[in-house]
N, C-alpha and C positions, 0 to 999 in steps of 0.2 A: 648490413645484416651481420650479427656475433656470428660467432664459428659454431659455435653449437646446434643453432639453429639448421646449418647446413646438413651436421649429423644428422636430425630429427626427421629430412625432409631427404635423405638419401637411405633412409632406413622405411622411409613411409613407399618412395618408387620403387623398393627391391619386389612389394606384391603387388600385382594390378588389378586385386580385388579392392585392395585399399586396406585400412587398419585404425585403429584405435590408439591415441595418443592422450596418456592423462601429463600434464605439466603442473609443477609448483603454481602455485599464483605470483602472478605479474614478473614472469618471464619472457615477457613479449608476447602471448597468443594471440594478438592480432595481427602482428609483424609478420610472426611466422606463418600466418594463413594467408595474408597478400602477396608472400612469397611464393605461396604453394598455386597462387592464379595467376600468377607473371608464366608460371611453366605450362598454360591450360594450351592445346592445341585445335583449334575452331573447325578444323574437318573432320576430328572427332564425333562431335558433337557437344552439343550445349552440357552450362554447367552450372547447375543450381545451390543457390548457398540457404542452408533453410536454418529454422531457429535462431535467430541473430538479434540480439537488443539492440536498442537504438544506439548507446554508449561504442558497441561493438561494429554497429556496421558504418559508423563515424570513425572509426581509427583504422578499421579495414579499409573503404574507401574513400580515404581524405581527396582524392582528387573526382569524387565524384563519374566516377568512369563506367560505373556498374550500374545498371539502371533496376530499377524495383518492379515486379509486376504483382501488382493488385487486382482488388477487381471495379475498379474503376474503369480498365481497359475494358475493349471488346473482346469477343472470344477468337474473331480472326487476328487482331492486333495482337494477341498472347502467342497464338499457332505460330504465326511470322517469328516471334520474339523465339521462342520455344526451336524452332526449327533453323535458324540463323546462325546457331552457332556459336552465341557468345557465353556470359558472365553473366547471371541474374539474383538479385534476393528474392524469396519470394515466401509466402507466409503457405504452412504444412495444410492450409484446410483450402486453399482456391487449388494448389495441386493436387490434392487426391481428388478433388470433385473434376478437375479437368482431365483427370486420368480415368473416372468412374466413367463420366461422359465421351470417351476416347477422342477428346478433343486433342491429346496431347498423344502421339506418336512414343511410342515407349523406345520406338532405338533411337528416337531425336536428341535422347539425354544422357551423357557420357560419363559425367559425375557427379558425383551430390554430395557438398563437404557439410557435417553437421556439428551447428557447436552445440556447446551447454548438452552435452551425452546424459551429465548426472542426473538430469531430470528426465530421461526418457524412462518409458518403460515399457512389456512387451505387448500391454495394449496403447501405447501412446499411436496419435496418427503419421511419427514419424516411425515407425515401425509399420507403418499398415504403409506408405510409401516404397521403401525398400523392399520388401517382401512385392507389393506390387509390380515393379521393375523390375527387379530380380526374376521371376519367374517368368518374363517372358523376354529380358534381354540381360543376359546371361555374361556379357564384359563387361556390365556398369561398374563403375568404380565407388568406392564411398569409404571415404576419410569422417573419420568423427574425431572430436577435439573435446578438451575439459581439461578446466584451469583449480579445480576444485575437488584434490584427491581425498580430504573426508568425508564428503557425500558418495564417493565410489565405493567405500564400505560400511556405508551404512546398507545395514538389511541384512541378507543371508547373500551371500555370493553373489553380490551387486554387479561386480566387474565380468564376471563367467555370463550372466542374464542376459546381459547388455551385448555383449558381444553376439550370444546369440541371436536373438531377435532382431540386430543387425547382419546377420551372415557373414559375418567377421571370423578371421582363425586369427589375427597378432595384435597382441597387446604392448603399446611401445611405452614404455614408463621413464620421465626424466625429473627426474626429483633433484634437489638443489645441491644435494652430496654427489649427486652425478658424477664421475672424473673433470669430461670433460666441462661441463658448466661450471664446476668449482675452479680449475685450473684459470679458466679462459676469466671469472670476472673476478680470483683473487689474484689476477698477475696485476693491474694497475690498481688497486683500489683508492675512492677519493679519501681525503682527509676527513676526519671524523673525529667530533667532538661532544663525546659523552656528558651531558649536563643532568646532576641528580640534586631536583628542587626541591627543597623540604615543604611538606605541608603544613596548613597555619595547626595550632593546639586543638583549632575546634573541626577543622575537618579530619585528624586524626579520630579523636571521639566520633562525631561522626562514624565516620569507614566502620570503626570497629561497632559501634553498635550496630551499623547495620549487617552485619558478619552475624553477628550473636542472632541477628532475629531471625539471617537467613540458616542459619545452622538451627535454631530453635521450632522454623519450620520443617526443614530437612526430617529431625527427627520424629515430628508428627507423622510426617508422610513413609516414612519405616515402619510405625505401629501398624500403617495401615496392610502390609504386609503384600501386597498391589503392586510393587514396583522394586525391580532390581536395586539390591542394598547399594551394587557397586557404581551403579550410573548417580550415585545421591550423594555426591559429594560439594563443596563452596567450590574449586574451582572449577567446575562443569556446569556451574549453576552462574558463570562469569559470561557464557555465552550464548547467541539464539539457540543455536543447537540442541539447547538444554531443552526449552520447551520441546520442540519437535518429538526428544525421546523420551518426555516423560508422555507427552499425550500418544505417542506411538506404545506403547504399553498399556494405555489406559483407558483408549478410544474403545477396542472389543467390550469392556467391563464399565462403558461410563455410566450407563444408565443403572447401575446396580449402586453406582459410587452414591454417599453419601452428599451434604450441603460442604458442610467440613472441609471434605478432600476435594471438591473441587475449587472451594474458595483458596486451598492452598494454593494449586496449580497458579492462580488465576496473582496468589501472594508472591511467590518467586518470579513472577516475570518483573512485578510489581519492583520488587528489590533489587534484580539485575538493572532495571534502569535508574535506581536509586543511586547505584556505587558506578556508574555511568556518565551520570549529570552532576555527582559530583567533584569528577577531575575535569569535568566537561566545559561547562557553565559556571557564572561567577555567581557572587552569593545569594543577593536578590530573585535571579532567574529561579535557584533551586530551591529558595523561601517559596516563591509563589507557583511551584509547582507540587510542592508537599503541603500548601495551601487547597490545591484542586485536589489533591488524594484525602484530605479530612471531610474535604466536603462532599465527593462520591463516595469513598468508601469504608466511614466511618462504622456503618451500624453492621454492615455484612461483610466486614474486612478481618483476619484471625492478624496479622502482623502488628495493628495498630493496636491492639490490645497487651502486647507482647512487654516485660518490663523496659524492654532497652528503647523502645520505640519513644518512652519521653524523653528522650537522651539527645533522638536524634531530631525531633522540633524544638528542645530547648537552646541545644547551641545551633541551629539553623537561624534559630531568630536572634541570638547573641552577636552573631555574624553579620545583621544588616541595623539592629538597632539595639537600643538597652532601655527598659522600662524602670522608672524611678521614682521615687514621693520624695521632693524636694524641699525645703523650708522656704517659706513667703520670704524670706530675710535676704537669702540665697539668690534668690530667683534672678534671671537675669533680665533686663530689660524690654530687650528684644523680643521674646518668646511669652509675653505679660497676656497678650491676647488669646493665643494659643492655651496657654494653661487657665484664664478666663472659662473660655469654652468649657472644658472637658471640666470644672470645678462646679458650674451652672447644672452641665449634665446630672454632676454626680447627688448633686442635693436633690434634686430632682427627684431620681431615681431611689435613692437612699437616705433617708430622714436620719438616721442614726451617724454618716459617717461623718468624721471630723474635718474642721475647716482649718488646722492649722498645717497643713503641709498641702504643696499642690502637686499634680499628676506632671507626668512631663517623661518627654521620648529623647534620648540622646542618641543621635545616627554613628553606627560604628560604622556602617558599607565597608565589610573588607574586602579589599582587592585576591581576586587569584593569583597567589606567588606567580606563578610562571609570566604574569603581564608585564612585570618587573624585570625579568630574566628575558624578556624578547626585545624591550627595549634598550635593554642594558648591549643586548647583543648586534642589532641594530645603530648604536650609536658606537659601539666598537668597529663595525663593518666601515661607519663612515669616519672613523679618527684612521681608519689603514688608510683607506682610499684618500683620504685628504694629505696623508704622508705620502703614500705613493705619487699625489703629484706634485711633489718637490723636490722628489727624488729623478735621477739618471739612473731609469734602468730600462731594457727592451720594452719595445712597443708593445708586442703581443699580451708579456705580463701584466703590464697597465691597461691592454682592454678586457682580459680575464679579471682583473679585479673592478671594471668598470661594467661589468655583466650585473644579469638579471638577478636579482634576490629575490627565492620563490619561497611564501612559506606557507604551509599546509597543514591544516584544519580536517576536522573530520567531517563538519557539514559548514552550508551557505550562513547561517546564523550565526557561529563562529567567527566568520571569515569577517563579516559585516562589522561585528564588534569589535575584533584585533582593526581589525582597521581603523576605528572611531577613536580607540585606543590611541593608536600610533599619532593620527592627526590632531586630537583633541585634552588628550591625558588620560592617563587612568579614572582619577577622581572626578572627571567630568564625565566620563562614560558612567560612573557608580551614580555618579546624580541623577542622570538620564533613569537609569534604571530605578531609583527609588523615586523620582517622582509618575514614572507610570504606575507603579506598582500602590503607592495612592491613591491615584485618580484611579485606578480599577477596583480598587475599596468602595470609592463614592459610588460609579457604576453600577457594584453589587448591592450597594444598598438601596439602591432604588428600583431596582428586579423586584423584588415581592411584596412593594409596597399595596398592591393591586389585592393581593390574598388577605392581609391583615386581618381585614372585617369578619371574612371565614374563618382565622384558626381562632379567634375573641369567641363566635359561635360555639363550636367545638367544645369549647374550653370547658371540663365538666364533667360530661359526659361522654366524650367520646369512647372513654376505654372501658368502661362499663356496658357499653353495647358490644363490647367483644373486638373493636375497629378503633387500632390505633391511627392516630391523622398522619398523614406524611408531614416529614419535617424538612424546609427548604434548606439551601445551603447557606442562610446568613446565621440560622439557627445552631446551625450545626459548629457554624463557626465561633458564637458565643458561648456553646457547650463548653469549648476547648481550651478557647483564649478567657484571660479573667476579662472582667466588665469592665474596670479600671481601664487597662491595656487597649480593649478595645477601643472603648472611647476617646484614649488619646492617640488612636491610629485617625479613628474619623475626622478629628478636630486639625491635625497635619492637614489630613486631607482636604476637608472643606477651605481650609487656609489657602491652599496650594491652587486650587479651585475658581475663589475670589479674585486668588493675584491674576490668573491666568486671564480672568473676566474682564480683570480693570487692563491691562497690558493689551488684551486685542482691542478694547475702546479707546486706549488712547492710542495705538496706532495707526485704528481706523480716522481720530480727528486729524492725524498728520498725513495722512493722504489726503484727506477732503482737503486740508490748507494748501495741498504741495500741489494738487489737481483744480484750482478754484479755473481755470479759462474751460473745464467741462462742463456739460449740458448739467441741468441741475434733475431732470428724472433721473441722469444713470448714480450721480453722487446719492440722492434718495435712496435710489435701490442699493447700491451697494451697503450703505449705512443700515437698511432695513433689514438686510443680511447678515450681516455683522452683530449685530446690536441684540441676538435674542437673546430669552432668559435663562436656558440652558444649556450648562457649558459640555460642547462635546467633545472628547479627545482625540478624533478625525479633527474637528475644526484648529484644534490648537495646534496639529503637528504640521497643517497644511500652515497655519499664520506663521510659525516656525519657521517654514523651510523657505519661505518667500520672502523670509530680511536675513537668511542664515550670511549671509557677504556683510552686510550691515551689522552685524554684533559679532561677530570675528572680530573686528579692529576696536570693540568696547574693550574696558579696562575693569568696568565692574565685573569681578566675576559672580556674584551673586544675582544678576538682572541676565547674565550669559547664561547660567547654567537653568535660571529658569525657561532659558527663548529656546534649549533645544533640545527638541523633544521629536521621537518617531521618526519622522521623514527625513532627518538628516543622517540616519544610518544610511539611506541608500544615494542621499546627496554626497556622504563622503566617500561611497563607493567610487565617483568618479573624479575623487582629487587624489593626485598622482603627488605629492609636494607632501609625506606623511610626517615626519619628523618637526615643525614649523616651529611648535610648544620647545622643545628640547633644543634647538641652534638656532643660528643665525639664518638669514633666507640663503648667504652660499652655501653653506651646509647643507641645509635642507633639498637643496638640487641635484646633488649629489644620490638620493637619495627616490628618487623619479621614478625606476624602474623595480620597486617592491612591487608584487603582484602575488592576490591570495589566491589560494586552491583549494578548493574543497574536495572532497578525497570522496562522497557519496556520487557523486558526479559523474563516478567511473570514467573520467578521460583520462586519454594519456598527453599532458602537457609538455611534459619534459624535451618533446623534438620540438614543440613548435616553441618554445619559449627561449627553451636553452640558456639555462642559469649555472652561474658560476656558485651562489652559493644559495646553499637551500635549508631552508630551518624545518625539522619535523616539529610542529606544534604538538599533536596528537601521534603520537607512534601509530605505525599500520604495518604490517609484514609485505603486501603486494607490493605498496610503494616503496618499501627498503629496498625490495627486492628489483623495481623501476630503476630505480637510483644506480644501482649497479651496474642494470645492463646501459642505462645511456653511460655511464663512464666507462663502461669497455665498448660503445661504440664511441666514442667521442678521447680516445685515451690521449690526446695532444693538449685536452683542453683541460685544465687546474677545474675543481671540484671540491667545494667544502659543503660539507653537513653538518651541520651540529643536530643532537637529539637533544629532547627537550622531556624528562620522565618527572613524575611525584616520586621521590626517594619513599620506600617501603609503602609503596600504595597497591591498589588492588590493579592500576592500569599496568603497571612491571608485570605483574602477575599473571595478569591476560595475555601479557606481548609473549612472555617466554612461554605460558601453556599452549598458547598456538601454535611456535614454531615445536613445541613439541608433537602435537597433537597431527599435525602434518608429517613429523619423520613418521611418527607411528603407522599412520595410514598408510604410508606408500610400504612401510615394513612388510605388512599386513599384506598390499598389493601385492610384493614381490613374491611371497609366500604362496598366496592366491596363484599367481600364474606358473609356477613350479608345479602345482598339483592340478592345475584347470585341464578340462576335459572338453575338449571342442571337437563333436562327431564329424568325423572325413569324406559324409556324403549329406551334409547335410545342406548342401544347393540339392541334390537330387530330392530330398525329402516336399520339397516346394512343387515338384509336380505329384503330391499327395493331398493338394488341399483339396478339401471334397469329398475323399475316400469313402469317409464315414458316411456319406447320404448312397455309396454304392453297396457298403454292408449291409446285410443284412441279417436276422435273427434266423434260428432255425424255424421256429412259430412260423414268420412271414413267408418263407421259402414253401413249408406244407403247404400252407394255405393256396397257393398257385400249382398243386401239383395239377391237377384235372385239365390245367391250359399248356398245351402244347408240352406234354412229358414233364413237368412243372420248371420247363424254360423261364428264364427273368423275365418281368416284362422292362421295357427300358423308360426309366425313369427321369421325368421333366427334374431339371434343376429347381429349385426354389427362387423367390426372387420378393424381395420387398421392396417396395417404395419410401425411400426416407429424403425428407426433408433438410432444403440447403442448412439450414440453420443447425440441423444436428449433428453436423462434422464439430463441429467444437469439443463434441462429448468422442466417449471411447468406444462406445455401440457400435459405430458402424463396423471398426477394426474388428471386434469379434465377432459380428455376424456373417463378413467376410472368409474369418478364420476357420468357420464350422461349412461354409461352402455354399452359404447362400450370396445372389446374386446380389448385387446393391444398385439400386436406381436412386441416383441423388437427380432431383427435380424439384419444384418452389411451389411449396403448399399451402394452400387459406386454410385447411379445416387439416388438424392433428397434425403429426410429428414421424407416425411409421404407419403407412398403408398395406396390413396381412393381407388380407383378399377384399373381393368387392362389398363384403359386408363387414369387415373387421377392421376400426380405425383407431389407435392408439395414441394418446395422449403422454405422452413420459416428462416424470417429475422427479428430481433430485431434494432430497431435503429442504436444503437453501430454495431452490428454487422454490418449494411448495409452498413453505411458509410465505414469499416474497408473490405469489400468484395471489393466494388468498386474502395478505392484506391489501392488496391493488384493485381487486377482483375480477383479475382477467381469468382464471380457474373457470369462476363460475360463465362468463362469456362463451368461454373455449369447450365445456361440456355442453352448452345447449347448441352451438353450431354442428359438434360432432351427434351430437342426438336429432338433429335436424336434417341431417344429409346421409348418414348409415344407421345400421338397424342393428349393430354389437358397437355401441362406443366402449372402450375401455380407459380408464387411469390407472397407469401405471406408476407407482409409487417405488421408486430403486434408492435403495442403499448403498453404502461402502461396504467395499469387501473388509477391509478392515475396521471398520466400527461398527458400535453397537447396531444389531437389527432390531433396533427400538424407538418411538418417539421419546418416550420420557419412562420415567419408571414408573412402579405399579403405586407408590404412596404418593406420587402426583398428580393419578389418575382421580378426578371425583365424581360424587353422583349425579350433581345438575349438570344440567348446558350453563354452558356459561360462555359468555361472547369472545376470550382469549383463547381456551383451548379450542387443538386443533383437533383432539377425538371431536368436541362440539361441529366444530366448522366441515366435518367430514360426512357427520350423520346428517346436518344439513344439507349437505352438499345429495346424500343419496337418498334423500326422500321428495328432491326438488327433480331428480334425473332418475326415476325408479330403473330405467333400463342401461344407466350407466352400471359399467362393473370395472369393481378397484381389484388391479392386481399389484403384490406383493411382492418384489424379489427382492430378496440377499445383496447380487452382486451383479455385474456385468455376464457375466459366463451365467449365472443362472436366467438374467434376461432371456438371453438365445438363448435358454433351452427351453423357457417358455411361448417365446416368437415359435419355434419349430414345430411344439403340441399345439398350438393353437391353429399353426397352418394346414393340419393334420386334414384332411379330405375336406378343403378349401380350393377354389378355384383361384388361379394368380391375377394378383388387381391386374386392372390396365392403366398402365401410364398417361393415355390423352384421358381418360376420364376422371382419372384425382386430380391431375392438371388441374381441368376445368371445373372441381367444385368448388363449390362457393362462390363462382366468379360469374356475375353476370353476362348474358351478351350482348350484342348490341341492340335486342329491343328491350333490355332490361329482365329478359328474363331467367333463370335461376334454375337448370335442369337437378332431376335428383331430389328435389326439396322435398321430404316427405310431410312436412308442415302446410302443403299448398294444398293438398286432397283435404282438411279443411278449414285450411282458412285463407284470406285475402293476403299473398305475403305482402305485396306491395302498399297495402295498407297499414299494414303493420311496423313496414320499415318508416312510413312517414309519420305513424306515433310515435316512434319513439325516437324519431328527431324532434318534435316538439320540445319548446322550452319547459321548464318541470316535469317530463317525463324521464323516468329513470328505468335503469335494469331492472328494481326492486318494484316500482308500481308498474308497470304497464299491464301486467296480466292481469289484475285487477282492475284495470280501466277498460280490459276489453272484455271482462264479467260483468261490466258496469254497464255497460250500451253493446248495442250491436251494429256500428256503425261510423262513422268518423261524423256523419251529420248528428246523430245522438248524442255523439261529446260535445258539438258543438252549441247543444242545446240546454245542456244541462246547469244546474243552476250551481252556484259556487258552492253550499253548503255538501251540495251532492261530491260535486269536485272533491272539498277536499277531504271526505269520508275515503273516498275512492284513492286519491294519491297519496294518506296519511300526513293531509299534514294543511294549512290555514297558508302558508308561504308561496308551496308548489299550485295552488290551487289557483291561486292570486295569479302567481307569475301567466300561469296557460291561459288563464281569466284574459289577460290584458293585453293578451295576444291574438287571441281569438278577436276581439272587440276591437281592437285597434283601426283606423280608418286607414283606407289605403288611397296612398298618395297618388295625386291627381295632375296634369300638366293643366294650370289654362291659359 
């Protein structure tokens, strides 16, 4: 454990309320929290670790020693777990229902360490836990943790909020400038070798145009006068973050926003991953991903219309090929067939153009500089180590230079590729990638060959009846690229195509020869297998990876670099031998223990690996800041780094605005808790939840004076019935907060039971729309109109976003089957006694739950248990559908095959009887089910002979 760490955890036991600790990122915060449960003491009582990702509760407890309670357990199996005394993770929604249900003893639990703070809030459910504990065991302890001090100021007084709503008075803050963290990890620091890679001429261009489009967007989104001048800057616009604060200003007002401004929003994210994958990914990759953005979002996209935007597909394509008209004279032999094709096309197509020059694609594949500079550095690592053992010097220093070489990626696709790299070359890695990137050409072009016939129809007329045709994306693609170009991409590709066809046929006859002592059906099948007429890129990557040993030791490298393709990215995942191309094989041995990392991964490798030299691929602040502290835990043992940057690129840009952007927070923080104001009774304030249901108005007061000298009378608490499923949401925490009681129990019919007649349906936007196209909505309204006599849908918004569906120029005058006004009025003329309520926000919810509960009698728990649930003779209490009709009959039509949600009530207008459908003749059917198919289907069911034993 660092030294500092000991500070942070001797500052945390001075209060035994517990506190609040923001840390830099990748300071150890999971070190530091398994240290803080090595101190737990078990006669206390138990101690719950909530909020924890999976990355996190894998570096907390690597030894597995902490066991997880879900609810796969029983509810006595959790009591035991709960009441024993130990260590548990457990997830914020099976503990507040185990604490609603008082299945969990509240002084059983002695602490609760919470991480990821930045994400709480004062309705989140880990707030509705605290507060729950807190108020009736009054020495629970509760440490909260956060590695992510610019999310703690994001908002108005993030860090003052949180505290509250946790019951917290000390904010412990250790930022990287700390004394002691600075002292403690710059006394040894490792060796470090700053490498500044120049980038090629066309990703410069590149960068910069795409700067121009996003500054050219920027200022549009200024006119719109919507959004803070100062947050609309290119280096803010370099991080996620960015989204979050443009749509956090603009959520309240979206629906008023125009087409325009919200295409912009939608354009700069668009562009951050643009200047992202291009110091990311090599060339190829970032060609056929600015390939998918022409083809979705060419027509409603404002950036690709922008001048600099052909700047940045023209050298994107420069980078992987060069399009050229050649002279017949010229031409080279090899490629005769190749330029055949695409000259056939072109006459074809073209009566006028000339036959004295031919088309033809010259492959540039540039490699990304830095592939260059890892190998170079790499094959440096093994000319030391091969010196050092020829050399007389101490043991130790010969097994620090014979350690782990770690190098790290920002993601697993990276990692996969450096590695193909390292074991195969560059330029066979580029070949890999330019012949997928054909054969996903061929692919595409055989997508929409199905529609043809329709848009030939169209063709005409279409735009004169007001109804432009949609256009696919191979169209879109020929918009943009010339015809020429194109067709000599397809004719590569069909080439590419052929060889691959003939290559698995002739390797298939060399296993039939090399297998002749096998049966001759399995040789047939496998051949018949083999053998079809289209060629799939699944099939080729698997024929690939099954002779990849076998063309290793060829010599052509033109028959090599076509055999590997796909599946040897993750075949070379598991050769440890990377250098083979570049040395000799004792070299290459030397060489064993490179291992990639991918950095999205969130692990912390560095203890278990323990590497003497580490390559940053990708810069990342947390892992620099990793890098440190195992070298001041490990200070005996030599430590080299090299950084690996694009000289004058936008990823420098990123690295330093980070580390800026982090002093400034924790500035900010410090400031913050100079002037924070944390009320000195505010545990007593927790025996005031509820208050409000004991005030009273003056009105209500008169109104009882005539009883008893106008004495109170003493008022029942409130109490709802909500549904397991609804702890996910933030309702119950405020319905709690206003003092109503919470009965969490598992319910068939709605989501919050008011009283014996009042059952509530609640829907969140996403959710509405995601009910309606499924059409559980409509399921879930005729249950609750079948079993209570007030169903309600409750329709809840964000507090912070628009209280809108759409705006008012999107609203029309027909129905129409998309919109959800349409789906709405259908919804309440099929449910006349359903009623849609409207709220704002959560806090508005409950205070519509409270008027509604208004001189209501309180459900009873065993009787919304029991609806909807049959018993065991099958029958269905409550059903108000039974007084007149047969349910049991009903439920067996519409398990019939062809019966639906949508027919059945007109099958049962149709007859009066299940013997009357059964009699009915098919024409009637399928009047009745709408439709010749359904009608059929029940037809052939009905009729079907039933199977006989003789």
């Amino acid at each position: 454990m660092v030294r500092f760490h000991e500070h942070i955890i001797a500052d945390l036991l001075e209060d035994p309320s517990g506190g609040l600790v923001v840390l830099s990122a990748g300071l150890g915060l999971p070190k530091l929290v398994s240290s803080i449960l090595t101190l737990h003491d078990p006669s206390r009582g138990s101690l719950l670790i909530l909020n924890a990702t999976p990355p996190q509760k894998n570096s907390i407890d690597f030894n597995s020693q902490y066991p997880s309670i879900t609810a796969e357990l029983s509810s006595n199996h959790r009591l035991s777990l709960y009441t024993s005394g130990g260590i548990f993770f457990i997830t914020s929604r099976i503990l507040i229902v185990d604490l609603l249900t008082q299945r969990l003893p509240t002084t059983a639990v002695a602490e609760i360490v919470l991480l990821n703070v930045h994400s709480l809030s004062d309705t989140s459910t880990e707030a509705f836990i605290v507060r729950f504990l807190r108020s009736s065991n009054r020495s629970l302890c509760v440490r909260a943790f956060s590695d992510r001090p610019q999310s703690m100021v994001s908002g108005f007084a993030k860090a003052e909020r949180t505290l509250k709503c946790l019951f917290l008075r000390k904010l412990h803050l250790w930022p990287r400038f700390q004394v002691y963290i600075s002292q403690q990890l710059e006394k040894d620091p490792p060796e470090v070798v700053d490498i500044r890679v120049p980038m090629s001429p066309h990703m410069l261009v590149i960068q910069k145009a795409v700067i121009e489009v996003m500054d050219a967007c920027l200022k549009e989104m200024r006119k719109t006068n919507k959004v803070d001048v100062e947050d609309l800057t290119v280096e803010n616009g370099l991080f996620k973050s960015f989204d979050e604060i443009i749509r956090r200003q603009l959520d309240p007002i979206w629906h008023t926003l125009g087409k325009r401004t919200k295409q912009l929003v939608s354009d700069l994210k668009t562009l951050r991953k643009l200047l992202d994958y291009l110091v990311r990914y090599d060339a190829v990759t970032f060609l056929k991903y600015l390939d998918s953005l022409r083809a979705s979002e060419s027509f409603r996209s404002v950036w690709i219309f922008a001048e600099s935007s052909y700047t940045i597909f023209e050298h994107a394509k420069k980078r992987v090929y060069q399009f050229s008209r050649l002279d017949s004279e010229n031409a080279a032999a090899s490629s005769s067939k190749k330029r055949k094709h695409v000259e056939n096309t072109k006459t074809k197509d073209d009566s006028s153009a000339s036959t004295n020059y031919v088309v033809g694609l010259r492959k540039i594949l540039e490699e990304p500089p830095k592939w260059k500079v890892l190998l170079d550095i790499l094959i440096e690592i093994q000319e030391e180590r091969q010196k050092q053992t020829f050399e007389v010097e101490e043991v130790l220093e010969r097994e620090d230079l014979k350690g782990i070489i770690l190098v790290a990626c920002k993601d697993e696709f990276s990692c996969m590729q450096l590695q193909d790299c390292t074991a195969k070359g560059p330029d066979k890695v580029m070949e890999d990638e330019w012949e997928k990137y054909l054969l996903s050409k061929v692919e595409l072009q055989t997508l929409p060959k199905s529609s043809k016939k329709k848009s030939k129809a169209l063709k005409g007329f279409g735009i004169l009846d007001g109804v432009i045709p949609s256009v696919s994306g191979q169209k879109v693609e020929l918009s943009s690229i010339s015809k020429q170009e194109n067709d000599a991409l397809l004719a590569a590709a069909h080439d590419l195509s052929k060889q691959r066809k003939k290559e698995s046929e002739a390797k298939v006859d060399e296993a039939g020869e090399h297998d002749k002592g096998k049966k001759k059906e399995k040789r047939k099948k496998r051949s018949n297998i083999c053998k079809t007429g289209v060629v799939n890129e699944n099939e080729i990557e698997s024929e690939a990876s099954t002779s990849a040993k076998e063309k290793m030791i060829m010599e052509d490298d033109a028959l090599a670099s076509d055999l590997f393709v796909g599946n040897n990215i993750e075949s070379a995942h598991l050769v440890k031998g990377f250098l083979r191309k570049h040395g000799e094989g004792s070299e290459s041995s030397l060489l064993t223990s490179v291992h990639f990392h991918a950095l999205d991964s969130n692990q912390n490798v560095l203890d278990f690996l323990q590497p003497s030299v580490i390559i940053v691929y990708h810069p990342d602040q947390a892992f620099i800041r990793e890098i440190e502290v195992y070298k001041s835990e490990n200070s005996s043992r030599k430590v080299k780094v090299y950084f690996l940057f694009y000289d004058d690129s936008t990823e420098v840009q990123k690295f330093e605005a980070s580390l800026r952007r982090e002093n400034a927070a924790f500035e900010s923080l410090i400031r913050q808790k100079s002037l924070m104001m944390i009320p000195v009774n505010q545990d007593e304030q927790l025996l005031g939840i509820g208050s409000e249901l004991e005030q009273q108005s003056l009105a209500a007061q008169n109104s009882i004076t005539r009883k008893a000298g106008g004495r109170k009378e003493v008022e029942k608490k409130m109490q709802i019935i909500v549904d397991m499923r609804e702890f996910m949401s933030s309702l119950p925490n405020v319905l709690h907060q206003k003092g109503i009681h919470v009965i969490p129990v598992t319910l068939e019919v709605g989501d919050y039971i008011l009283s014996p007649l009042i059952c509530v349906e609640r829907k969140s936007l996403q959710d509405l729309f995601g009910s309606f196209a499924s059409g559980r909505l409509y399921h879930q309204a005729e249950m609750m109109s079948r079993y209570y006599k007030i169903p309600v849908l409750l329709i809840e918004f964000s507090q912070d976003k628009s209280f809108s569906f759409q705006s008012a120029g999107e609203i029309g005058d027909d129905v129409t089957p998309n919109s959800i006004i349409s789906k709405l009025s259908l919804l309440v003329l099929h449910f006349p006694r359903l009623r849609i309520v409207w709220s704002r926000s959560l806090h508005a919810t409950a205070e519509i739950f409270s008027m509604l509960k208004a001189n209501q009698d309180e459900p009873d728990e065993v009787k919304a248990i029991r609806v909807g649930v049959p018993s065991e003779d099958g029958v269905i209490e409550n059903d108000v559908r039974a007084e007149n009709y047969n349910t049991s009959a009903i439920e067996f039509l519409r398990r019939l095959p062809g019966v639906t949600d949508t027919n059945y009530r007109s099958i049962m207008e149709g007859c009066n009887s299940l013997a009357d459908l059964a009699l009915l003749p098919l024409e009637k059917l399928a009047e009745l089910m709408g439709g010749q198919k359904a009608a059929k289907t029940l037809r052939d069911f009905l009729d079907a002979k039933y199977p006989t034993l003789l």
